[in-house]
C-alpha positions in Angstrom: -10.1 25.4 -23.0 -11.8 25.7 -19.8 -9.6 24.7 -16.8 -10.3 22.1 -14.4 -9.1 23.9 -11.1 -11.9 24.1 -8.9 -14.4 22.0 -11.1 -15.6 19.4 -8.5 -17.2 17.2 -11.2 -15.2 14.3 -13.1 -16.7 13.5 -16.4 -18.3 9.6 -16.7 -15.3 8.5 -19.0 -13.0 9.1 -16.1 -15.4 7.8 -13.4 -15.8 4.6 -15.3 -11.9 4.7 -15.9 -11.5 4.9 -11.8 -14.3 1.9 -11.3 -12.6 -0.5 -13.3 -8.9 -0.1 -12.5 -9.9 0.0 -8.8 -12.0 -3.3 -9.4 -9.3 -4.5 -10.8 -6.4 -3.2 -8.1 -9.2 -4.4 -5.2 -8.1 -8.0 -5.3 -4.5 -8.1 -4.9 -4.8 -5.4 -2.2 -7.6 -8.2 -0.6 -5.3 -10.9 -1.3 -2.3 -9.8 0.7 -4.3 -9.7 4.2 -6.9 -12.0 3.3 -5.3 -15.1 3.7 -3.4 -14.3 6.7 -6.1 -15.5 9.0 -6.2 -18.7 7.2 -2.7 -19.8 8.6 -3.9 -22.5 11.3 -6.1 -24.0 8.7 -3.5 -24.6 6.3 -1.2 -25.9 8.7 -4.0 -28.8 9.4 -4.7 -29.0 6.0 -1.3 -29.8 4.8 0.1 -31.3 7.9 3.0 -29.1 8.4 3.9 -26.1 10.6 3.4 -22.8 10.9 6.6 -21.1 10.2 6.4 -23.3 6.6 3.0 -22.1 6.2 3.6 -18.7 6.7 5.7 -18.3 3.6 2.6 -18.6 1.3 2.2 -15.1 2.4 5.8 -13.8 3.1 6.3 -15.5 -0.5 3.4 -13.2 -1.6 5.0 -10.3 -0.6 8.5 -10.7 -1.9 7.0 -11.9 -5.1 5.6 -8.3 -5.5 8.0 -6.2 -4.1 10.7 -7.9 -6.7 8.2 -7.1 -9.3 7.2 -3.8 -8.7 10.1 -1.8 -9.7 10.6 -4.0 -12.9 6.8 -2.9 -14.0 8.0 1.0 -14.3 10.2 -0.3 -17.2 7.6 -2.6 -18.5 5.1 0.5 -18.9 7.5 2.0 -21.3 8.3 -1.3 -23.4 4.8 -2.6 -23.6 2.1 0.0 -23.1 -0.5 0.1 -19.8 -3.5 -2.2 -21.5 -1.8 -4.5 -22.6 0.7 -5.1 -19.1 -2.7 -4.5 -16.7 -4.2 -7.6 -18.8 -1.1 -9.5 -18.3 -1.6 -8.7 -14.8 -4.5 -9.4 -13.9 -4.4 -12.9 -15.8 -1.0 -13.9 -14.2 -3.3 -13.0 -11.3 -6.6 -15.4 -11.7 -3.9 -18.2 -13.0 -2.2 -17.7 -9.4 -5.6 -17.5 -8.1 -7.3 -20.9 -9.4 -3.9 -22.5 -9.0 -4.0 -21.3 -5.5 -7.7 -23.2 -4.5 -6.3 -26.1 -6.5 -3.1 -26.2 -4.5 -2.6 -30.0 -2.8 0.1 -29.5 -0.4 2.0 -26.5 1.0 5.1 -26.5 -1.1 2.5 -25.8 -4.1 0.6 -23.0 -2.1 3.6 -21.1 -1.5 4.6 -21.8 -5.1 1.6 -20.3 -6.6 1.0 -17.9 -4.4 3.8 -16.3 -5.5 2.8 -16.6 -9.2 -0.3 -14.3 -7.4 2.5 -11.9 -6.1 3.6 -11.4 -9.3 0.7 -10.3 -10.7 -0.2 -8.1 -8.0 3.1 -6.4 -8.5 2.0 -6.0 -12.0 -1.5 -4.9 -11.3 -0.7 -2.7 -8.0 1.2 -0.1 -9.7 -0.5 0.5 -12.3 -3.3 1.6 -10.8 -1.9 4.7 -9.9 -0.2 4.8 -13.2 -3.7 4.8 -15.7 -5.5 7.1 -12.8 -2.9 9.2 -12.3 -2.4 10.0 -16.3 -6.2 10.1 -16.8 -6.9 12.5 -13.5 -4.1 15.2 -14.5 -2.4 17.2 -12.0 -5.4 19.8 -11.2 -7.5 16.5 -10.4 -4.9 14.7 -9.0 -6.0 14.5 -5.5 -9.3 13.9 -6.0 -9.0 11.2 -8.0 -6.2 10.0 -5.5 -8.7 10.2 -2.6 -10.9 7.9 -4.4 -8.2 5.3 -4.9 -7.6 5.5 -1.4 -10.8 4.3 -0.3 -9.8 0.9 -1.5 -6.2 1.2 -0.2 -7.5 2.3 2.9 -9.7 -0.6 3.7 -8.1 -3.4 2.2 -6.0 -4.2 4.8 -8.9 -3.9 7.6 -11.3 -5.2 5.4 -9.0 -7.9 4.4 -8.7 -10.7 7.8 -12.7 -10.0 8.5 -13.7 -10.9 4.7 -11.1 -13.6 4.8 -12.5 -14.9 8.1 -16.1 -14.7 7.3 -15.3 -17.5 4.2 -13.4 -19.4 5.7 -16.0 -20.2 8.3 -18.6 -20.4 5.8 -17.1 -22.2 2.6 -13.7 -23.3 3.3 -10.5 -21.6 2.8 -10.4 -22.5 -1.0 -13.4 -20.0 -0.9 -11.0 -17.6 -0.3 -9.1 -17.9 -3.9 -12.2 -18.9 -5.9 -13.8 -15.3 -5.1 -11.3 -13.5 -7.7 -12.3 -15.5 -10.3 -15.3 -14.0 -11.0 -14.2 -10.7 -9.7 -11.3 -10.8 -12.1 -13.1 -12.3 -15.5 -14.8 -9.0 -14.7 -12.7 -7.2 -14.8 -10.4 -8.3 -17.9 -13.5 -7.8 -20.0 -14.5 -4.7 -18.3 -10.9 -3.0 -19.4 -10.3 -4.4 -22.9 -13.3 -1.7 -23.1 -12.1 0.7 -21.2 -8.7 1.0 -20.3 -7.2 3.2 -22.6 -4.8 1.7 -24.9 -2.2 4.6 -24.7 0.9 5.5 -27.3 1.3 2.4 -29.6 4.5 0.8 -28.3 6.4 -0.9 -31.7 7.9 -4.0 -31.3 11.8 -3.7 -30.4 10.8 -0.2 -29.3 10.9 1.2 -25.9 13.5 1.6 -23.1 15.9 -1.1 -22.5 15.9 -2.8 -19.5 18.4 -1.9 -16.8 19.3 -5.4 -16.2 22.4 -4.6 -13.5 19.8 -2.2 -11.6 17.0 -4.9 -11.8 19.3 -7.4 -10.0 20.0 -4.9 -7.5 17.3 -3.7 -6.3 14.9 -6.1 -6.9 16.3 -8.4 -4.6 17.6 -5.7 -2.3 13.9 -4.3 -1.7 12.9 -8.3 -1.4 15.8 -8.9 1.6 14.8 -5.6 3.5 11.0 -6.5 3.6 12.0 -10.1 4.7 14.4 -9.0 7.3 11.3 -6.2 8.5 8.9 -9.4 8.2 11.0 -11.6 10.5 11.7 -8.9 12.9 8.0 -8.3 13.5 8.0 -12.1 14.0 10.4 -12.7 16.2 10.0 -9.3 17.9 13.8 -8.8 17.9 16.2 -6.8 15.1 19.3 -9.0 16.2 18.4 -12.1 15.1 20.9 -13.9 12.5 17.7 -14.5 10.6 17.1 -10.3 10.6 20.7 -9.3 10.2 21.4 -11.0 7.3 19.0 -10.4 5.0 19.2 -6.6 6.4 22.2 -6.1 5.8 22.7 -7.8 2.8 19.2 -5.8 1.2 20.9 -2.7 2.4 24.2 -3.1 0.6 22.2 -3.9 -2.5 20.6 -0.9 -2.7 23.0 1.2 -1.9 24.8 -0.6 -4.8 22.1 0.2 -7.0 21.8 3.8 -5.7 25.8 3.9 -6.9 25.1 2.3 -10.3 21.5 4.5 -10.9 23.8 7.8 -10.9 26.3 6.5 -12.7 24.1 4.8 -15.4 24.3 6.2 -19.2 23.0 3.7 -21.8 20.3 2.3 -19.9 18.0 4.6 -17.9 17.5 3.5 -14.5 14.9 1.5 -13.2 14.0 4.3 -10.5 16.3 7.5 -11.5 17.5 8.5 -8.3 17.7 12.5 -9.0 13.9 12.2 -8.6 14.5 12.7 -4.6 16.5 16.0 -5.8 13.3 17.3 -6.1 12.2 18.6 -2.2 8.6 18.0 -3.1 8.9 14.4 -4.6 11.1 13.4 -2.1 8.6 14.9 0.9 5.6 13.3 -0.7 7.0 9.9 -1.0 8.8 10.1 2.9 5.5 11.2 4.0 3.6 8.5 1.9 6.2 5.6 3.8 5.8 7.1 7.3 1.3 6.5 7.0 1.9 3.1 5.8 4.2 2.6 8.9 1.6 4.4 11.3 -1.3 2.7 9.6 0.2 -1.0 10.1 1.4 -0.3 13.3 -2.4 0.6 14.5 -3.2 -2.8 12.6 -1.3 -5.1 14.5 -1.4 -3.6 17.7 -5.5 -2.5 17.7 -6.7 -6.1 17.4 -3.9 -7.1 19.6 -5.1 -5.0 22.3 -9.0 -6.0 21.8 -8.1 -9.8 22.2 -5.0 -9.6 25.5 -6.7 -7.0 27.4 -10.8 -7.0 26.7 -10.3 -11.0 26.0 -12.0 -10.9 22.4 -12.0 -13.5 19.8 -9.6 -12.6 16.7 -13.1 -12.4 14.6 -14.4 -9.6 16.7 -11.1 -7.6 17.6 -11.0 -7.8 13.2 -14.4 -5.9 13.3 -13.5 -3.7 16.1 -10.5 -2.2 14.2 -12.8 -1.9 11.2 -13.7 1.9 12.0 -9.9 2.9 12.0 -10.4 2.2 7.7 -13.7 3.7 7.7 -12.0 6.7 8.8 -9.5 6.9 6.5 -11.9 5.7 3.5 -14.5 8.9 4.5 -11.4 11.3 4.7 -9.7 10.5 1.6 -11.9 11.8 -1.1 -12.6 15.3 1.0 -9.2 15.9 1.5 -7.9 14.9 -2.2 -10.6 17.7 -3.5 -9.4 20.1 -0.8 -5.9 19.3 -1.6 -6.5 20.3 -5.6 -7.3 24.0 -4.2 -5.6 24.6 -1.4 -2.4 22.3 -2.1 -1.1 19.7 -0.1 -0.1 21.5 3.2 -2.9 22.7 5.0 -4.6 19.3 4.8 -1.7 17.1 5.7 -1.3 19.5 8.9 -4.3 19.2 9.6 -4.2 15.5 8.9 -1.4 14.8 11.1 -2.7 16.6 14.5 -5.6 15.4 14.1 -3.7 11.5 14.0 -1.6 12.8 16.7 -4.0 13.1 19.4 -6.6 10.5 18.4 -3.2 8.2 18.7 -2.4 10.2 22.5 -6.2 9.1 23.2 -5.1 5.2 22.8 -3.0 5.4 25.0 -4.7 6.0 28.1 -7.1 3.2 27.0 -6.5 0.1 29.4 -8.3 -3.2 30.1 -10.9 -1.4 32.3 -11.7 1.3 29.3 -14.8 0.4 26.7 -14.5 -0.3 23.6 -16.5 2.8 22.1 -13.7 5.1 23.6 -10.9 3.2 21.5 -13.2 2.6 18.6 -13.6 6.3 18.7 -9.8 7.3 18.8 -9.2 4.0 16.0 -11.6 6.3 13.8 -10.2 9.3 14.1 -6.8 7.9 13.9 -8.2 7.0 10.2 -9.3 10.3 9.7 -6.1 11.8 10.1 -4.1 9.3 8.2 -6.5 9.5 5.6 -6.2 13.6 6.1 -2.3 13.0 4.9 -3.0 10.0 2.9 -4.7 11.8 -0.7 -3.2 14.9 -0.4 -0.1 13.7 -0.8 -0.5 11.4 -3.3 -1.7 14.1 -5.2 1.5 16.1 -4.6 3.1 13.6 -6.0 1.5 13.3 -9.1 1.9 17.0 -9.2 5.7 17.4 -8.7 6.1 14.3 -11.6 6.8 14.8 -14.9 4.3 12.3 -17.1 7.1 10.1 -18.5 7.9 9.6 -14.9 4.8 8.9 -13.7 5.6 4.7 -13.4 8.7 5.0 -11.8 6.7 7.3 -9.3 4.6 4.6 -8.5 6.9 2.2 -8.1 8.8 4.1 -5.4 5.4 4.6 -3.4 4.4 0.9 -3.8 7.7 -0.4 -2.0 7.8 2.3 0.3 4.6 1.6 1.3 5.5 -2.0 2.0 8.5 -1.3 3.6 6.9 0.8 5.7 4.0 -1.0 6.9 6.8 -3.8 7.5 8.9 -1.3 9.3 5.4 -0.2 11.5 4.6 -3.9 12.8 8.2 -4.4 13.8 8.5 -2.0 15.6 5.4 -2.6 17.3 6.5 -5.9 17.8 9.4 -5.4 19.7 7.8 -2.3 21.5 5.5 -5.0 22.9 8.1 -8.0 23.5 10.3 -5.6 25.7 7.0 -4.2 27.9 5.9 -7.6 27.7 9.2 -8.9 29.6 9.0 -6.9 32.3 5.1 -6.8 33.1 2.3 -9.9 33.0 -0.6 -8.7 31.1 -3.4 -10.7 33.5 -2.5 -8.4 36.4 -3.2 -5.1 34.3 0.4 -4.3 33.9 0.6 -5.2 30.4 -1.2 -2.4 29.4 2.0 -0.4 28.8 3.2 -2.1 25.9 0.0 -1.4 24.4 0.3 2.5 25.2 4.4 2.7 24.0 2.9 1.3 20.9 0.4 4.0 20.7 3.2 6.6 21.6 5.3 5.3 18.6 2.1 6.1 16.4 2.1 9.6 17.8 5.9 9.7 16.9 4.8 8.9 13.8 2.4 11.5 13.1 4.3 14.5 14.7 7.1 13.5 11.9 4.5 13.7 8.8 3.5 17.5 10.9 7.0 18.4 10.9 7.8 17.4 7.5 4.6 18.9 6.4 6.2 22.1 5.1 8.1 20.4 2.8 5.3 19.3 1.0 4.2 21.4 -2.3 1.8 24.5 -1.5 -1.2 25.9 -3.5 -1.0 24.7 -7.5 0.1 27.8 -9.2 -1.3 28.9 -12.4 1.1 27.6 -14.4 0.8 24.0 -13.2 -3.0 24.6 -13.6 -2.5 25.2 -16.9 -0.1 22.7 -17.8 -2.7 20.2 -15.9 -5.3 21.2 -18.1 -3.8 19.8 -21.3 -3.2 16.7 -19.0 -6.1 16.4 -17.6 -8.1 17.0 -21.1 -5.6 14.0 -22.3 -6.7 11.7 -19.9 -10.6 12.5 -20.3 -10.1 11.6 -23.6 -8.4 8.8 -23.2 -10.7 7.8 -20.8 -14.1 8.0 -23.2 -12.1 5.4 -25.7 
């Protein structure tokens, strides 16, 4: 059996494998950014406000982060075809529903059927490519993922914007349709079916963890959500939630080691692994870096150079370009040289684009920060696949879902985390200075410092990280990896 270490080229079963999920993960990932430019117009649409518009996507995004962890038990109780169908379904239900909808109450409300089926769909994508790639391919096939995670959320207000200028926000639900008929026909054909699941069969649910830390992971986001809105963490309408989300996770991080019938949702001796817990810590802190450059970027291009929110949405397009060219060279590094070296030079590379934004200011032009925004991509991007793949490495395969669940919400939580913080970095500069006089430049360059704070954390926790794949993991990858490209020619 020849091994796949160091073999560059992924066979067309697997290539195919990686076009449909990713066609199919492409439009929840759109759909969570997408409509957030569309707030205004819904508010005159429905005739209500803003803060009770803004729960069609707040509802969005608790809907998924509830479902996410609740899909790494599904995997095991009802195969991957059949629950990524289910998915995306639930998903193009929400969808149609959602251009249908006739006030707000039944926007929010079906937007959050949508949420559910992203948090379906979402997971799973690393789940099928992730089994299929192996560990010796891991990284490259993580790198290719990325591209789509990578621009999606930049990618997400300028598509979003574009149709709703053109054909109407209902324009901006009716688009999955087609995408998503696609792609259900598309997988019944290739998606591999997996271990026949019988009925009855399968893990048990872990009922007590699922009302734990579903709802726990749900009050953190919201309390991170309202922080970034209100730009302050000591708001009643922060600290509850907060606190309450935190005591429900620690509750279920009490019952997860205790548990002995049921196996937990998310087995917390996962993190007792140094490598699983660095890749996963690392994973959170580029979503946080990542949204933080998202909502202060545009933020910058529109206070200080006066743009419209249209072009400060193009403007911070090259900081996913970036990341969507880096991904996929540094996944196929990562498969030779291990996860290290590349995240290192990932995270400097981050650090000092991110030092360059900061001595950007209303009189600088906008190549020099499009410039730094690009190479801030490129290092993200740099960390981004390689340690995915060191994930995937460091997981055994019946643990693979639960894997994904952690990165999914971590990934949220983090990018939550990233424009709070922002938020209030820019609310406390903003206090003190008045933006017109040149003086509120600051806020924009602590912002840019906490992104470098970021980064020099991943460089630090760098070592941490798995090294070069030994020869015994390439080994073991090679049965894996043989699986999957069999699975993947079905």
């Amino acid at each position: 059996m020849t091994s796949h270490i160091g073999d560059d080229r992924l066979d067309p079963g697997l290539l195919r494998l990686i076009g449909v999920t990713l066609l199919g993960g492409i439009m929840g990932i759109l759909d969570s950014t997408m409509v957030t430019v569309a707030a205004d117009t819904f508010a005159d649409e429905f005739n209500t406000s803003l803060s009770a518009i803004s729960w069609a996507t707040t509802g969005y995004l608790l809907a998924l982060t509830v479902t996410i962890p609740v899909t790494g038990w599904a995997v095991g109780r009802f195969g991957v075809k059949k629950l990524w169908l289910f998915g995306l379904v639930l998903f193009l239900v929400g969808s149609l529903a959602s251009a249908l909808a006739w006030n707000a109450g039944s926007l929010v409300v079906f937007r959050v059927v949508q949420g559910v089926g992203a948090g379906v769909v979402d997971p799973l994508v690393l789940v099928i490519l992730a089994r299929a790639a192996g560990p010796s391919r891991a990284g490259r096939v993580m790198g290719m993922m990325g591209v789509v995670l990578s621009l999606g959320p930049v990618l997400g207000p300028v598509l979003g914007g574009v149709m709703l200028e053109s054909m109407g926000w209902r324009s901006m639900f009716f688009i999955n349709l087609p995408i998503g008929i696609v792609a259900v026909l598309l997988a019944l054909r290739v998606i591999p079916a997996g271990p026949t699941v019988a009925r009855g069969s399968g893990p048990r649910l872990d009922l007590v963890g699922a009302l734990l830390m579903a709802p726990g992971l749900a009050a953190v986001l919201l309390a991170l959500t309202e922080a970034g809105e209100r730009a302050r963490f000591t708001a009643p309408s922060v600290v509850i939630p907060l606190v309450l989300g935190v005591a429900l996770l620690v509750g279920y991080v009490i019952h997860a080691l205790r548990a002995r019938r049921t196996e937990p949702l998310i087995d917390i001796r996962l993190f007792s692994s140094r490598g699983f817990a660095a890749s996963v810590t690392v994973q959170g802190l580029v979503g946080l870096a990542t949204f933080a450059v998202l909502f202060a970027l545009p933020l910058s291009y529109q206070v200080l150079h006066g743009h419209g929110a249209r072009a400060a949405g193009l403007l911070v397009a090259p900081l996913g370009l970036g990341s969507a060219l880096a991904m996929p060279l540094a996944g196929r590094l990562s498969d030779r040289l291990g996860a290290r070296n590349p995240v290192r030079g990932g995270a400097v590379v981050a650090a000092l684009a991110s030092a360059g934004l900061t001595r950007i200011g209303a009189d600088s032009g906008e190549v020099w920060s499009v410039l730094a925004a690009f190479a801030v991509g490129l290092g993200l991007g740099a960390v981004g696949a390689p340690t995915m793949g060191a994930l995937y490495r460091t997981l055994p395969p019946e643990k693979v879902p639960q894997g994904s669940s952690v990165v999914y919400n971590l990934n949220q939580l983090g990018g939550a985390l990233g424009v709070a913080c922002v938020a209030l970095i820019l609310a406390a500069f903003g206090s003190r200075a008045a933006v017109g006089d040149g003086a509120g430049t600051g806020g924009f360059q602590g912002a840019f410092w906490f992104v470098f704070a970021v980064a020099l954390v991943i460089l630090a926790a760098s070592p941490l990280l798995p090294g070069r794949p030994g020869a015994a993991t390439a080994a073991g990858a090679d049965a894996s990896a043989a699986d999957g490209s069999s699975l993947a020619r079905q």
